[in-house]
N, C-alpha and C positions, 0 to 999 in steps of 0.2 A: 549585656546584663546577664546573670547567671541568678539558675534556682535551684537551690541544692534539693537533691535528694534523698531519705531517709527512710532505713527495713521500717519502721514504727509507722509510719501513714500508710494506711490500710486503704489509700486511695491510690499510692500508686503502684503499677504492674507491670508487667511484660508479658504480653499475649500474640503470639506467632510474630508478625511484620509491625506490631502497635507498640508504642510507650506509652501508658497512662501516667500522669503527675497530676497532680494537685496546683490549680491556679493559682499564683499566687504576685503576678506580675503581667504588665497590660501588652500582651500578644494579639496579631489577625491572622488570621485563614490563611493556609498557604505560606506563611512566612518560613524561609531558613533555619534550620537549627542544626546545633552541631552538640552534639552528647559528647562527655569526657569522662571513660570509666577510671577507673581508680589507679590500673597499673599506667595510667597516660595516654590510653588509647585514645582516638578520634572518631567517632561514626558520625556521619550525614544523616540529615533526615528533616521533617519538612514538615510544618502545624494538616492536619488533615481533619480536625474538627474540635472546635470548643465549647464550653457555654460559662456559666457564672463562678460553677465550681474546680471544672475539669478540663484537663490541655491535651489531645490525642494526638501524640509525634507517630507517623509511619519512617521508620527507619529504613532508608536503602543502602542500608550495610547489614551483614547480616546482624542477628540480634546473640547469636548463639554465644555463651557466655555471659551475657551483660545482667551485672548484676545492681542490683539499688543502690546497696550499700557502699557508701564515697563517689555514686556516680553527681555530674555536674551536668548541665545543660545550659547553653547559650544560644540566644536567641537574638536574628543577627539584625531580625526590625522592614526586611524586606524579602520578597520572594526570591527561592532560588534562579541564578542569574549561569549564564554559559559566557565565558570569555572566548570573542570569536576571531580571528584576521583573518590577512590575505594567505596564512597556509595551508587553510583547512586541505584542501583536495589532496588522497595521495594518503593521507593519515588514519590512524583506526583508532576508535576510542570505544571505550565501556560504555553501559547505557545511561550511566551519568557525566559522560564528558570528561571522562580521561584519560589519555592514552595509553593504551597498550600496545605500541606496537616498538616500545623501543627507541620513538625517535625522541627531537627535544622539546623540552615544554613550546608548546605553543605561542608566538608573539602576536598576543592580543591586541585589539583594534577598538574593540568595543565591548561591553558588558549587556548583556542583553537577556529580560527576564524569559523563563523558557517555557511560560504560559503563553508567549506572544501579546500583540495589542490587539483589540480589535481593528476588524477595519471595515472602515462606515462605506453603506453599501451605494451612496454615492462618490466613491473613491473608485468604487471597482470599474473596469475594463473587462468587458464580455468577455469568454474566451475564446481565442479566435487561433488560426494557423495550424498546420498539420507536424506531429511529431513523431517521425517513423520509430517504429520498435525493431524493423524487420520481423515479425511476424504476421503472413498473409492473412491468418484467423482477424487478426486487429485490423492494421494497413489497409488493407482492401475494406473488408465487410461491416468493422466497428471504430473506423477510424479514431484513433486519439488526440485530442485537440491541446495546446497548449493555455496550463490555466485550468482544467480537466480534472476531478476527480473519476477515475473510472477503476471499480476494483477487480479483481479474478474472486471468484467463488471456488471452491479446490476441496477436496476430500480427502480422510486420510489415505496415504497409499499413492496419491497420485503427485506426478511431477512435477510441481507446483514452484520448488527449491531452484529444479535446475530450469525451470522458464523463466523464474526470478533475476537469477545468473543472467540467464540469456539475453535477457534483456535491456539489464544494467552495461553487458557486453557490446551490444547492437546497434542501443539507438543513438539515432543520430538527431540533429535539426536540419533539414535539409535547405541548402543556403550559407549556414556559419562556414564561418572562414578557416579551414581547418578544427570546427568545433572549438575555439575557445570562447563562443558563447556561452557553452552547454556545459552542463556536469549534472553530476549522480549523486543522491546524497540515499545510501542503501544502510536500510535498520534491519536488523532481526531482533524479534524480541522473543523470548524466550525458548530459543533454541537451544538444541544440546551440542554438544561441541563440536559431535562430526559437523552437523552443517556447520558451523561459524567457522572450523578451517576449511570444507568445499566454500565456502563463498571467498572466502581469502585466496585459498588457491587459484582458483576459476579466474578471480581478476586480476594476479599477481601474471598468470598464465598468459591472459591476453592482452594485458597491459591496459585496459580497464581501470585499473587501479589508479593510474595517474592525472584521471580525472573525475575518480569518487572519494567522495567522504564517507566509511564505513561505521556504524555504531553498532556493536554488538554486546546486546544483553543474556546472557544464559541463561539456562533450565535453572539451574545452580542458585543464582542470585537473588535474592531479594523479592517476592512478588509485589512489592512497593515501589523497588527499581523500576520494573517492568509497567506500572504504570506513568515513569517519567524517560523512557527510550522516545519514544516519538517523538516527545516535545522539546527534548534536546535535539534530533535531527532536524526537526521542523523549522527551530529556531535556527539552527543555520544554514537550512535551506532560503527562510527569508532575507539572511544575512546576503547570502552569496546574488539572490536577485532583486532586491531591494534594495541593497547597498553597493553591490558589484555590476550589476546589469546584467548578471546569466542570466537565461532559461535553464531553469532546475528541475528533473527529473525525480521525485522523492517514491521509494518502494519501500513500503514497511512490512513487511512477515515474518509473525503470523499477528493479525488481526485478535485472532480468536483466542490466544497466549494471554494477551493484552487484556480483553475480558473477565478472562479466568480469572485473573491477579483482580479484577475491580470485584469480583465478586467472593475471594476472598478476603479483601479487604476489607467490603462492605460489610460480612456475615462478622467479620472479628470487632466492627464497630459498636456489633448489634443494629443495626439496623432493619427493616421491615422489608424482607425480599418482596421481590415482583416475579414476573415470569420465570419459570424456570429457575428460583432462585437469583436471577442477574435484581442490581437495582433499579429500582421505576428510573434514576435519573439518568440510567447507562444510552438511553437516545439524544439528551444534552450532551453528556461526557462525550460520545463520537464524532457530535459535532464540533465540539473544541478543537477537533483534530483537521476532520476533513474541510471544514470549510475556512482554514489555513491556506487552502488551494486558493490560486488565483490572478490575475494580472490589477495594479494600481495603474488608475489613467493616469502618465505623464510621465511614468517608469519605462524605461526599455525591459526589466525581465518580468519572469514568470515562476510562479511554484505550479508543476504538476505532480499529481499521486496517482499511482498503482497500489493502491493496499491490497494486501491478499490475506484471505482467511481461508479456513478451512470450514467448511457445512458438517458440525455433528452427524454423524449417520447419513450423512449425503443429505438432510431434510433445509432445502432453499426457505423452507417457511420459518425455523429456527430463529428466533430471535436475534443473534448477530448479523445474519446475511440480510435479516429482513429491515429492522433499523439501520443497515446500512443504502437497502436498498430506496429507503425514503429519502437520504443523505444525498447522495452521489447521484453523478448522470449517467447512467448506467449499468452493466457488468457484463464481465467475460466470464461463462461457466464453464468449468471443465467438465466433460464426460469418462464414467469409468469405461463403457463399453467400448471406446474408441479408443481410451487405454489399454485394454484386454488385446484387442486388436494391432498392436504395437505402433499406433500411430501414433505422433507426435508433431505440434500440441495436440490432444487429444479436447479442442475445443468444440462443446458443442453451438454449433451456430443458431437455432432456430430461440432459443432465450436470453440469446447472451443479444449484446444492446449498446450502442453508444449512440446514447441522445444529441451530443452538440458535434455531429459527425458533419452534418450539413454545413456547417461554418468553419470545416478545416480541408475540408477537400470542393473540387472542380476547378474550374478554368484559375490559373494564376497563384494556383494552391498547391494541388498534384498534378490532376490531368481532366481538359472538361471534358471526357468521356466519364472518369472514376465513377460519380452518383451510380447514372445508367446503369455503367455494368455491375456495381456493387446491388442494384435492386434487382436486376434480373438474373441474377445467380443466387437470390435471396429467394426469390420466385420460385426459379427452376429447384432449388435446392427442395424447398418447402413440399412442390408436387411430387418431387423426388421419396420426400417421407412417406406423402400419404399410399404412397403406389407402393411401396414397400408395406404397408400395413394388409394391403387389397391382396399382394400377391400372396401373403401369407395363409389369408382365407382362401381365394380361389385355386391358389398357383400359379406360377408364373406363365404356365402354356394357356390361363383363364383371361391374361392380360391383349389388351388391344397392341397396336405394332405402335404407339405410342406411348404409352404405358411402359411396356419395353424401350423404347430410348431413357425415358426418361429414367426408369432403374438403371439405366446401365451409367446414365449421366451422374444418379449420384453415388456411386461407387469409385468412379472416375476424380469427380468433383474432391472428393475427400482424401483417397491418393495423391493427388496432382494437384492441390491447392490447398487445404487444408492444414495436411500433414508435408510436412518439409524437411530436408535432411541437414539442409546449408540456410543462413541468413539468405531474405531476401529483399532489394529494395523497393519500392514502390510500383518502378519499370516492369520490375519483374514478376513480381505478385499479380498484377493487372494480366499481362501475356499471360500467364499459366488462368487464369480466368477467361479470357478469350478463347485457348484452346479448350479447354472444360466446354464453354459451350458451344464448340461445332458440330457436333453430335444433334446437337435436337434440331426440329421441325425448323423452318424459317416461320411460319405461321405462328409457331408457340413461342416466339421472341419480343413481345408484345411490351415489356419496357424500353426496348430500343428502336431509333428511328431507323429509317432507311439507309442514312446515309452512315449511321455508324456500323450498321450491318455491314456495310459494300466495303468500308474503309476497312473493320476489322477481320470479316468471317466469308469473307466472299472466295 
């Protein structure tokens, strides 16, 4: 059905990423739409709010040029929908699902709307089993479980782009058969273009690529796009392990891109800001995302997420990191001072967190030592702080000959486990943790038993 548009109704407009028209035909929420300007052009765009009088299209194309007059609008009766098959992996597409990378149209399989279904929370399957990133920060200390939403917290300035990479790089499933369980379904969302070719490159480079799905939304595009890049990735992320039986990997950055675009959208609706200008409904909106995460009983796969945002001014209390952090089972923070320091990742351990850690690691998992030694390098790490707080006041010649190990341990600890030059696997992340603590007391080993002592440190 079509509704023409005319300069003389002084109801309808175009204000940044909005089409305003005049009601005049029986549209819902979210529904398709495809605007036709007058020289034949085509733009996409999608109902983002109504009521008795008025029909608010967000366009994710851009707007620039569009004019009222001869423009047409079709309205297609159903949500925007991603056509998905067996060739997603390998391919790169814009933030609304279309390729750019050159190759051939896609041979669809299915039609699938890009809001998702729900799914009834007795469907779901706990999340359970370990999934290495080769990062000892994670692997070891905040293990990632499959099914897992767990995000990075990141600042500007910090490396946040190339752990991204690294990670998409790295992980593996440990057990898949050559990994054709596994795949990557990596978004950026509003990036500027150097990253969108470092991510290209980086996975063209290690061949990476041949078992990710990349979606890349620009700085450039649309701030309307940008709030539909994830939900096209997501939606074939569900596709690939819901319907193909991967375990899925999904890494969306930047998080806080994503925001910006909901909070210019919302302020161009008019609508009644909340915190910080974001809108009061922006802790629902995140959830449509994240808890996308997850295993169906009776499914062999999985969606997991790494979302990465960046902390305004470094402030964790910020509204994004902080409704995230009601969301998600966990996070991973980066630190700048351990940046400064040319360490890499530059994670800090002592707030960073992975709640469902306990159900992807120990015996028949990784290793039944990992817990153990994961909490008493969490220990030792911790006294490690406080004695560096102490030495500061007293000095270090004011510290007991314990005190002193234990400074010296977390210096060590951070070099030599923390920060890494090469991927590590799980074997190996653990060993560099066992060496870290040969250094201290046998006495101050207090999360380990005896006999893991004798086996590992003796």
């Amino acid at each position: 059905m079509y509704a023409r548009l005319t300069g003389e109704d002084i109801a309808n407009r175009v204000d940044g990423p909005l089409l305003f028209l005049r009601r005049s035909v029986d549209v819902g929420l979210n529904e398709a739409v495809e605007v036709e300007t007058a020289d034949g052009g085509v733009r996409l765009g999608r109902i983002a709010a109504l009521d008795q009088e008025t029909v608010t299209v967000e366009m994710l194309d851009d707007t620039a040029g569009l004019r009222l007059q001869g423009t047409r609008v079709r309205f297609f009766g159903e949500p925007l929908r991603f056509d998905v098959g067996p060739g997603l992996l390998g391919r790169v597409f814009n933030g609304v699902g279309k390729p750019i990378d050159g190759g051939p149209p896609l041979a669809a399989e299915r039609s699938l709307r890009v809001d998702g279904l729900p799914m009834k929370p007795s469907a779901r399957e706990a999340p359970s089993e370990f999934l290495e990133t080769g990062f000892s920060a994670i692997d070891l200390m905040n293990s990632l479980v499959r099914g897992q939403k767990l995000p990075l917290f990141s600042g500007g300035g910090l490396p946040h782009d190339r752990i991204a990479v690294d990670i998409a790089c790295n992980a593996r499933l440990p057990g898949a058969r050559g990994g054709e369980d596994f795949a990557i379904v990596f978004a950026g969302i509003g990036i500027p273009h150097a990253s969108a070719e470092f991510f290209r490159e980086e996975m063209e480079k290690s061949g990476a690529l041949a078992r990710t799905l990349l979606f890349l939304n620009l700085a450039s595009d649309s701030s309307a796009q940008r709030l539909l890049t994830p939900r096209f990735a997501l939606t074939a992320a569900e596709y690939m392990a819901f319907e193909q039986g991967k375990h899925v990997l999904v890494i969306l950055t930047d998080l806080t891109n994503y925001c910006e675009a909901l909070r210019e959208v919302s302020a161009s609706r008019g609508e009644v800001p909340s915190r910080k200008g974001y809108p009061g409904y922006m802790y629902s909106d995140l959830a449509t995302l994240y808890e996308r995460a997850g295993r169906i009983r009776g499914r062999p796969g999985s969606v997991t997420q790494v979302p990465i945002l960046t902390m305004p001014n470094d402030d964790i209390t910020h509204p994004i990191p902080d409704l995230t952090g009601y969301i998600t089972e966990g996070q991973i923070v980066l630190d700048r001072e351990l940046h400064r320091r040319d360490l890499y990742p530059p994670v800090r351990l002592l707030p960073s967190l992975s709640r469902l850690m306990k159900d992807g690691t120990g015996a028949g998992l990784t290793h039944a030592d990992h817990p153990a030694l994961a909490a008493q390098l969490y220990a030792a790490y911790a006294q490690a702080q406080q004695t560096r707080i102490l030495a500061s006041v007293v000095g270090e010649e004011g510290l007991s000959e314990t005190d002193r190990t234990y400074l010296a341990f977390g210096g060590r600890f951070e070099q030599d486990v923390l920060a890494q030059p090469d991927r590590r696997d799980i074997e190996q992340s653990m060993d560099a943790g066992w060496r870290a603590l040969r250094g201290l007391p046998r006495n101050e080993l207090t999360r380990l038993s005896d006999a893991q002592i004798e086996s590992h440190l003796a």
